[in-house]
N, C-alpha and C positions, 0 to 999 in steps of 0.2 A: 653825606653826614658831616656834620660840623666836626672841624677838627679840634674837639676840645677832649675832657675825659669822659669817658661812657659813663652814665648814669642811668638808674634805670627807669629815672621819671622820664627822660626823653627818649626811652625806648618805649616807656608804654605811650604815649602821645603819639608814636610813628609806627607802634607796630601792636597794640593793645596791651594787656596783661600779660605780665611776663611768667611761665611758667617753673619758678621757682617759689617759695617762703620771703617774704620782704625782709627778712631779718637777715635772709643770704644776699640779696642785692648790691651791698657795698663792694663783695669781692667776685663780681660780674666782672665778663669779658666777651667779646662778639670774635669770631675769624669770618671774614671775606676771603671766599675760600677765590672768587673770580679776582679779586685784586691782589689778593697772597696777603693781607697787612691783617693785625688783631687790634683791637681795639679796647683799651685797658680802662679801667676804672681808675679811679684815682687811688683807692686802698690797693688794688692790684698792682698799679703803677709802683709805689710803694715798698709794696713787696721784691716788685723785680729791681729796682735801684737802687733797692738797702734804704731807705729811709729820705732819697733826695729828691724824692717826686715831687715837690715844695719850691725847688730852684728852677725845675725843668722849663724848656720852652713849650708854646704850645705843641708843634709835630712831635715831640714826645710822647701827645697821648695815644700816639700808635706804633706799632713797630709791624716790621715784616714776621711774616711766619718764621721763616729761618730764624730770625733774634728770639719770636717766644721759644721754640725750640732749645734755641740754644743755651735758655735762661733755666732750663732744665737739664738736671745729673744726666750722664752716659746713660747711664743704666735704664730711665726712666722716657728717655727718649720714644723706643722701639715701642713700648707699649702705650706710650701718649699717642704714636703714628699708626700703630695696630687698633686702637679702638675708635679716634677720629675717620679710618678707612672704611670699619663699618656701618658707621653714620654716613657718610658718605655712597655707599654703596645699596644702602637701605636695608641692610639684611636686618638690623635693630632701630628701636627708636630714642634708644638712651643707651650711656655708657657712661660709667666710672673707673678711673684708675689711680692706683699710689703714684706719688710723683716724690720728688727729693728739689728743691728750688734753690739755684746759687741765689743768694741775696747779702749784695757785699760781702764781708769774710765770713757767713754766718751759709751752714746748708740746712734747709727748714725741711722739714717734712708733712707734704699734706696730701690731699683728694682732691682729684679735677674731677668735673661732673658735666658731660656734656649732653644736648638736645640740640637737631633740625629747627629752624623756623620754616614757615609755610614759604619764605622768600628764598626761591632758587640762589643756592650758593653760599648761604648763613649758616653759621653754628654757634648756640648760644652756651656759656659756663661758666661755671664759678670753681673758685680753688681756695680754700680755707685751710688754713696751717691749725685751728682749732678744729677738728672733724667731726667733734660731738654734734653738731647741729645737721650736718649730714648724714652722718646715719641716723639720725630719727627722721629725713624726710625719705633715706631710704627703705627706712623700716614702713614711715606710714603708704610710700607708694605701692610697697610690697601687699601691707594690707588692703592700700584699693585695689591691687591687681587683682589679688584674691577673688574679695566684695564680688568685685563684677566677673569673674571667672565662675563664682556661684552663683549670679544672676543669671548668666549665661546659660550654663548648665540647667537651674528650674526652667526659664523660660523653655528651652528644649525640650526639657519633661514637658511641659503643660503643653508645646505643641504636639508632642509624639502623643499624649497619654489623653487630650481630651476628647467626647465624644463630638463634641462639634468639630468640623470644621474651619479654623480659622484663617481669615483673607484679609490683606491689607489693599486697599487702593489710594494709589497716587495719581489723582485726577489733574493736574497740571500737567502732566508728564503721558498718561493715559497706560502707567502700569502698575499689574497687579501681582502680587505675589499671595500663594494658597500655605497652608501646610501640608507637611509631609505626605500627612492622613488623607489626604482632600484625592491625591496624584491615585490613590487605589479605585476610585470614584467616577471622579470629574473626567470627561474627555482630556486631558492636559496631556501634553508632550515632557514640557518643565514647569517647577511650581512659583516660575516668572516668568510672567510674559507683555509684551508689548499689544497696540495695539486692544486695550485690555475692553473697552466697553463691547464692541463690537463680537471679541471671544465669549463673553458673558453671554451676551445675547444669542450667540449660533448652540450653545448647550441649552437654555431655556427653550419651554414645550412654545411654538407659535402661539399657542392660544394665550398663554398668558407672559407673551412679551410686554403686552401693552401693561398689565396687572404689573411689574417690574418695574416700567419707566416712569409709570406715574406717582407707586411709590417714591422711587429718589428724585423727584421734580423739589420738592421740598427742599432736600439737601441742596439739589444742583441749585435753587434760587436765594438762597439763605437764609428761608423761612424757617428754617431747622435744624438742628445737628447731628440729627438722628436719621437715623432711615429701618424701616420696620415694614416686612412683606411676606407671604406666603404664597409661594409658586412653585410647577413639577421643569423637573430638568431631566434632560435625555444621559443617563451614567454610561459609566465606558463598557458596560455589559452590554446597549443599548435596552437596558431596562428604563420605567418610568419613577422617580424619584420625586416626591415631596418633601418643598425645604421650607423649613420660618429661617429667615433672616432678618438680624438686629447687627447694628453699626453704628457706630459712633462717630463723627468728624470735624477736621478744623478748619477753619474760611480765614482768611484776613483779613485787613480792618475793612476792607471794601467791602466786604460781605461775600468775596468769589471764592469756594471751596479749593479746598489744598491737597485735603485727604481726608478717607474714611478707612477705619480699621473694626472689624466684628468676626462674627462667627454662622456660620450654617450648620442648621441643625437638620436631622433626619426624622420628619414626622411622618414617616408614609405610615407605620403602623396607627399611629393615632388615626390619623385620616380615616383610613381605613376601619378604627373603633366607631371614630362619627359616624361615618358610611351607614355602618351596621348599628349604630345605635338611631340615627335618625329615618333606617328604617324599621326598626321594630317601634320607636314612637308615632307614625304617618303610614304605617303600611301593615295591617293586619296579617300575620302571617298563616292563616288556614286560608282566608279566601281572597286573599289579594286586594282587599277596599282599601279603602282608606279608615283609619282610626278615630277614637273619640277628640285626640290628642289633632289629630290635620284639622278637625272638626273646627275644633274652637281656633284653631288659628287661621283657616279660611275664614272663619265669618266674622271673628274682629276684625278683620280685612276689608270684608265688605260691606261692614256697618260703619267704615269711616267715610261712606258715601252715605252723604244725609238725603240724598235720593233714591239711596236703595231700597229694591222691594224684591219679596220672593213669598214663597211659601217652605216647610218644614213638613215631611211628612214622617213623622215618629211611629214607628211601628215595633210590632212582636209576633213572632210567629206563635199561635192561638196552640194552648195543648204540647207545647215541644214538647217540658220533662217526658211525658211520656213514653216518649222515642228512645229518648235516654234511655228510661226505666226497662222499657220490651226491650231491648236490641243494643242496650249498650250505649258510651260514649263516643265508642268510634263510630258507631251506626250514628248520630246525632250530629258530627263533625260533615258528614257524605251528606247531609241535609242541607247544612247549613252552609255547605258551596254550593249545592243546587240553587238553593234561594237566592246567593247573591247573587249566581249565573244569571240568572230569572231579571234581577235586578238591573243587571248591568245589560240584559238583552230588553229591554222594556223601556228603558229611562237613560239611552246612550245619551242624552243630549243633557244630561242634567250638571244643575252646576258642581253636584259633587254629591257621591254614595258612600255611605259612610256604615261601617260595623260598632256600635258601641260599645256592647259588651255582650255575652251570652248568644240569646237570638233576640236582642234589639240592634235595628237598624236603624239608618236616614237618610232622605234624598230628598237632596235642597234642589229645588224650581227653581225656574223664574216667574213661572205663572202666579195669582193671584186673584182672579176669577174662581168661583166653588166651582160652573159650571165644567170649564175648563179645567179644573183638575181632578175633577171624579172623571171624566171623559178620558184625561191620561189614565188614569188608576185604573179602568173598564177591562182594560185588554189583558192586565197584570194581574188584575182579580178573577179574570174569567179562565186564563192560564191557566191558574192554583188550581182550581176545580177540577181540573184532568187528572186524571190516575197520573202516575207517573211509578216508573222501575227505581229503586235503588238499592244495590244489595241485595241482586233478589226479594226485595218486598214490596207491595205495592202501598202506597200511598201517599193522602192527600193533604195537600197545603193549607191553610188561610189564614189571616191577618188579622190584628186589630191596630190601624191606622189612624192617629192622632195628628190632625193638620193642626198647623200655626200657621199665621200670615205675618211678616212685616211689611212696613211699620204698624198696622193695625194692630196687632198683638203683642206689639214689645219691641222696643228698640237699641234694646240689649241682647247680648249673648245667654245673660244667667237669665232676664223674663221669660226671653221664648219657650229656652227650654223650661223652666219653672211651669209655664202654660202647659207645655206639649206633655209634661211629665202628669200634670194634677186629668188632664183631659184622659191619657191614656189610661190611668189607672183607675177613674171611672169609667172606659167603657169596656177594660178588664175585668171590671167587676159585674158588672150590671149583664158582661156576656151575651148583649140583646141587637148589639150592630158594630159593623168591622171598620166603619169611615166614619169619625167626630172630627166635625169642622171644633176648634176651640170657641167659647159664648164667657159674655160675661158670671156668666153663672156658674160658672167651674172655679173662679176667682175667691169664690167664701171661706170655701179649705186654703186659699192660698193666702187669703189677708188674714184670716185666724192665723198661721203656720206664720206668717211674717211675724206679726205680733206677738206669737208666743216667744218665735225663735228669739227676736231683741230683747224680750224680757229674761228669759232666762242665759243670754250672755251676759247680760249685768248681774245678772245674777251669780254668775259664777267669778267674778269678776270681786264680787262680796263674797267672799270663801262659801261660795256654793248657797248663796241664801236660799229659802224657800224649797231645796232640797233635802230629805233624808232618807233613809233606809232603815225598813221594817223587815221584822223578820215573821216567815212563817214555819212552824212547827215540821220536822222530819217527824215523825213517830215510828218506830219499832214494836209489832203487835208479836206475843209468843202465850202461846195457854190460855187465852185471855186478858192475859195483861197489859198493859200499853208502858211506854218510857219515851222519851224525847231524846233523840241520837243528835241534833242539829238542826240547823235551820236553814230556809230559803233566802238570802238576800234579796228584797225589792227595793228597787227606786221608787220614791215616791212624789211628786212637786206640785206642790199647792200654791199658788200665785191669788190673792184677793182681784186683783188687777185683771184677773182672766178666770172668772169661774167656771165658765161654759169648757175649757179646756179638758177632754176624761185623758184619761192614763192613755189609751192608745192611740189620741193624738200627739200627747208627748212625746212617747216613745218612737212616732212616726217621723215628727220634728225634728229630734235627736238623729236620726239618721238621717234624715235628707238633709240635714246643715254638715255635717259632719261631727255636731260638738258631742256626738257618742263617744268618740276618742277621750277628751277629758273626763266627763262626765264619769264613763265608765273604769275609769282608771280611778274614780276618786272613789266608785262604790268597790272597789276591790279594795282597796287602801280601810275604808270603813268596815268593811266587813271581816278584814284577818286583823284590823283591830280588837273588834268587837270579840272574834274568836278568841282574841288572847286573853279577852277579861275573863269569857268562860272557863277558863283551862284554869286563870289563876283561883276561880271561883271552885274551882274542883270538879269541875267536868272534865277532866284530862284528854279524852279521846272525845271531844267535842268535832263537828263537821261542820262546816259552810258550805252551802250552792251558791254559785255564784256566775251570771246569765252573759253572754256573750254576744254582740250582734255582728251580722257579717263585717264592720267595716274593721270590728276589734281586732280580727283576725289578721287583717293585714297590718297593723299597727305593729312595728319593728320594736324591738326592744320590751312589747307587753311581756313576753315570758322573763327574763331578766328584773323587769317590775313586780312581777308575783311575787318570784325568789327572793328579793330585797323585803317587800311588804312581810313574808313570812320570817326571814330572819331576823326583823327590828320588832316586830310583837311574839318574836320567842315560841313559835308555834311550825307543826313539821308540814310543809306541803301535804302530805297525805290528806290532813284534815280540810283541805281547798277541794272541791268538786267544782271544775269549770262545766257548765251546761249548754251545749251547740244544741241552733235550733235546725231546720232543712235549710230554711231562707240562707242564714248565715256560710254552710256546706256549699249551697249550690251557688254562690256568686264567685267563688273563688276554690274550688276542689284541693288542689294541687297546695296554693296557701295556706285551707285548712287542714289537710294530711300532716302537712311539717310541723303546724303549731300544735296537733295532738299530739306527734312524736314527741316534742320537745317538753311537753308536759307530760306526756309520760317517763321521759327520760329523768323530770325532776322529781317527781313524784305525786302530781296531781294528778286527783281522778276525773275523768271525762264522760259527763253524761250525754246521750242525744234525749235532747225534751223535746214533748209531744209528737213522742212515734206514734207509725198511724197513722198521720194525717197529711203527708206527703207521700209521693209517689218513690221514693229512692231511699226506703227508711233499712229494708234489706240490703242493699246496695252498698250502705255506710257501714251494719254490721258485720258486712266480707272484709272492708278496706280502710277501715279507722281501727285506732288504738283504745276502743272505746272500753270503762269497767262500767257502767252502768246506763239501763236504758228508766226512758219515764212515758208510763203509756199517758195518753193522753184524754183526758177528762170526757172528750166526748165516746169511749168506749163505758166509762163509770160512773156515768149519769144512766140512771134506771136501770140498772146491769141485771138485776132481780126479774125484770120484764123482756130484757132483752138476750133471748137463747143466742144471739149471732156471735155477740159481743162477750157473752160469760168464751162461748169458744175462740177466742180471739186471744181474751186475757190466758185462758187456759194454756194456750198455744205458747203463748208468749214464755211462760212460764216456765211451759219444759225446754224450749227453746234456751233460755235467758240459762238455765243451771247448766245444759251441756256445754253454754258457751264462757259457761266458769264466767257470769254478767250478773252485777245486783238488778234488781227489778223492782224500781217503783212503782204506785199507782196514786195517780195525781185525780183532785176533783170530788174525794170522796164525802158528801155531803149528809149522808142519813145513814141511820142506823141497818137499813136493809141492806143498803151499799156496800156496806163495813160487812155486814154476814156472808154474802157472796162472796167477797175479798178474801175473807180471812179463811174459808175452804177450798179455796185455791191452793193455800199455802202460802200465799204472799204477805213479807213481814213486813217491807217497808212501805207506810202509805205516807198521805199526805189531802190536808182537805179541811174545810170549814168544820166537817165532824169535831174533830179536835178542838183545830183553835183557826182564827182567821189570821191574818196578818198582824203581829205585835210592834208598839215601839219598841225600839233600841232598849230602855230603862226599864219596863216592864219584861222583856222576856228575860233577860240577866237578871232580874227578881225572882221570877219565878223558876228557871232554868235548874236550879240545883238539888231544887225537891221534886221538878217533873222528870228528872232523871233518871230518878229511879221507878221499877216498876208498881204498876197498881193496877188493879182490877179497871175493864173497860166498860162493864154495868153497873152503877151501884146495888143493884138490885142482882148481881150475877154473882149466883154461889160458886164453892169450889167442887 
């Protein structure tokens, strides 16, 4: 060091920033504690010569330790040597003490303040006879001590307290240090270790070591800062553990990593939810196939091959409800694994066997040849014909199988099956052979069904253009008289663009596209509108029907829509009767149970329309919440002619009152009709007799005078 006076510009030039206030700088002093000498400032200097540091020569501006000492009172001596020892000795890393300074005939009183340099043997300080400025840098270091004393401590918290895992890696050096939480976990001895890639890797599963390195290849290259993985580690339990790992890290300027620091988190639970949720989506759980859901994702698969070909063999087992109906659904369930058994023993080789829903199936070929695939299907159809035991009961199987071919028949996913679905449900119908190759001639219901379906999405698109809803007449018959209790909701859609379209193509369109979901949501909306005009019009206990098709049922949130639609038109669910039909029941059982509950729970009534005419109509009235049945028109057509049918209605009747159930009668056309009805006892009908289907504006006209009773003959005295 130059032997001039210490200043602290040429201490920070040789030793950096000095750790004091620049304002304390002037009354800087260094001890070399290896040479014994201190090295004075010029104000310092000053101080210790009374005012002559002005004359001095240059070795002036050091003196030995003994002279600084001795430049200080007796008294102030022992404690100058007392706290200089402890810096020395390292037990602290700062010290201050009062001091008393002879300076010429004048004794000053001030604070020495001393600090270590990182240079073996140095001690740096200052000593100000004004001390105001020292204690605010003692106050403010006090406050950083604090600061970082409560940093310290949250950080602590966040390691003890969070659920991850957190690990720091210092990749130049090759060590890692975990948290606390980790040591309960991780194979680890201590939660630092050396060594560190290598310990990682001996706790990860082998199998997905590689899944590890090639995630952090990124980081190790400098492609990234990041590192983001998921892989199973062997815990100190020797359990199997699932971790996501995220981390973040620094490189320098070269691009070569320094370190990374993140967290491991514990997803075995998750996992374990995917597990189980990607197998109830891909894995049928009655008979082990494969689902509708593998379905579509094997064959956009295999339709990204523009050379792919197969066949589609869509089928249904012919007459199941029935099994249902005799023997229960458990009896139905014991079938419907025999069948796939059948399947999967018959067509091992197939590119995939699929359950879609109910008792429809699929097994996708490779073949495409007719001849070659009725020759597969021979031995599987001749099979079925065998008696066969289940449950103790004997019987027999057969099919109605809807082939498609690709690419001949669609080079999509939605055409095939679009094909295999319009093929099937024509040789469902026609009931007349169990194997239809797909022809273009099954295509005309499908380009009508396309063309309507586009028209009436735009349609809806324009607030439901070319749609409305008609009401048809409830009537209430007593003594002869008649009154109108409410009405039927129908959809109605009349398209110029499409005349050829009748109602039960609509309605068929509507559900194979899905847009029954809007649709029917908007005729519900209409229709507890239209109630409320009633009510304000003075029909107070007015009632709406209102028709539900299977897919509404699964529609989450419909019953919360009811409830809303009823409380914005001021009207009590009660007056809402939802009407399930069998189709709707039997696609979804379990679905439709909870949505009856929950409409019963709110207060709408739940009719089953056109009992009768499915096989499980008694079935529904053991295990629904149902308040009202509606026989169905083909018992009340020529009911006068037909003794089977009067006993049917008859049945139903006493049936319907023991079961505390309203009982309608739907279809009633003539005058004869209505007299067989109405000695039955049955009050509420329903039928052209009346009236047929009204607009919206017409029945709210007439509504409030047919409300009340009146004679059901003109010509009918009292």
């Amino acid at each position: 060091m130059k032997n001039t006076f210490f200043d602290w510009k040429t201490f920070s030039e040789e030793y950096g920033n000095p750790p004091f206030p620049k304002q304390l700088m002037e009354e800087i002093f260094l001890i070399d504690l290896n040479k014994e000498k201190v090295w004075l400032s010029r104000k310092v200097a000053e101080v210790i010569y009374g005012g002559a540091a002005d004359n001095l020569d240059k070795t002036s501006a050091w003196i030995t330790e003994e002279e600084f000492e001795g430049a200080l009172s007796e008294n102030s001596r022992n404690g100058f040597r007392q706290q200089k020892n402890r810096l020395i000795e390292k037990k602290v890393s700062r010290v201050s003490c009062h001091t008393a300074i002879q300076s010429g005939e004048r004794n000053l009183s001030s604070v020495i303040y001393m600090c270590p340099l990182e240079i073996p043997g140095m001690l740096l300080g200052f000593f100000s006879v004004d001390d105001e400025p020292v204690r605010e840098y003692e106050k403010y270091m006090e406050q950083m001590i604090q600061k970082l004393q409560r940093a310290q401590d949250v950080n602590q918290l966040i390691l003890e307290g969070a659920s991850d895992y957190i690990y720091q890696l210092d990749v130049v050096n090759n060590i890692c240090t975990f948290s606390p939480k980790a040591m309960d976990v991780l194979p680890l001895e201590t939660p630092t270790f050396s060594d560190a890639m290598n310990r990682i890797l001996s706790f990860i599963v082998p199998e997905d070591r590689q899944v590890f390195l090639n995630s952090f290849i990124p980081f190790l290259t400098g492609e990234s800062d990041r590192h983001v993985a998921e892989y199973r580690v062997l815990t100190k339990q020797g359990e199997i553990m699932w971790i996501s790992c995220q981390g973040k890290g620094k490189h320098d300027e070269q691009g070569r990593p320094l370190m990374i620091a993140g967290s491991l988190l514990d997803i075995t639970e998750k996992k374990k939810h995917d597990e189980e949720l990607q197998k109830m989506l891909y894995e049928d759980s009655l008979t082990g196939l494969k689902t509708r859901n593998c379905f579509e994702r094997d064959m956009k698969e295999r339709l990204k091959d523009e050379n792919a070909s197969g066949s589609l063999l869509y089928m249904d087992i012919r007459k199941f409800k029935l099994f249902n109906e005799m023997y229960g659904h458990e009896f139905g369930n014991l079938v419907l694994k025999e069948f796939a058994y059948m399947l999967n023993l018959f067509f091992s080789d197939a590119l995939g066997i699929y359950r879609f829903s109910g008792d429809e199936f699929l097994v996708h070929l490779k073949e495409t040849d007719h001849k070659r695939i009725l020759a597969r299907m021979a031995p599987f159809q001749g099979n079925l014909l065998q008696p066969r035991e289940i449950a103790a009961h004997t019987v027999y199987l057969s099919t109605y199988v809807a082939v498609v071919l690709y690419p001949e028949h669609g080079i999509s996913m939605e055409q095939l099956m679009n094909n295999a679905n319009q093929c099937l449900y024509r040789i469902s119908r026609e009931d007349k052979k169990e194997v239809c190759f797909y022809t273009k001639e099954h295509s005309d219901g499908i380009a009508l069904q396309f063309l309507l379906e586009n028209e009436m999405r735009k349609d809806i698109e324009y607030q439901y253009r070319n749609f409305r809803v008609v009401y048809q007449p409830i009537v209430r018959v007593r003594d002869g008289e008649a009154c109108w209790i409410g009405a039927e909701a129908l959809l109605r859609y009349t398209n110029p663009e499409i005349p050829e379209a009748d109602q039960m193509t609509v309605i068929h369109t509507l559900e194979f596209s899905g847009l029954i979901i809007p649709i029917g949501r908007w005729v519900i909306a209409q229709a507890a509108k239209e109630c409320g005009r009633w009510k304000k019009n003075g029909c107070e206990n007015a009632i709406v029907h209102i028709n539900i098709a299977a897919q509404q049922v699964a529609d989450t949130g419909l019953v919360e829509f009811i409830q809303n639609e009823c409380r914005e038109n001021e009207i009590n669910p009660s007056q809402l009767v939802v009407e399930l039909t069998e189709t709707s029941l039997l696609s979804n059982f379990e679905a439709a149970s909870r949505f009856c509950e929950r409409l019963k729970t709110l207060g709408v009534g739940v009719a089953l329309d056109d009992f009768g005419t499915g096989y499980s109509g008694f079935n529904y009235l053991r295990n629904l919440p149902l308040t009202q049945i509606k026989i169905d028109r083909a018992y009340t057509t020529e009911i006068q002619n037909n003794h089977y049918n009067q006993i049917i209605v008859s049945f139903m009747k006493n049936l319907t009152e023991n079961l505390n159930l309203q009982l309608c009668v739907e279809g009633v056309e003539t005058m004869e009709e209505l007299n067989v009805i109405r000695e039955k006892g049955i009050e509420l009908i329903q039928g052209f007799y009346f009236e047929r289907p009204m607009e919206a504006e017409m029945f709210r006209k007439e509504f409030p005078d047919r409300a009340k009773y009146r004679k059901i003959f003109p010509d009918e005295t009292e």
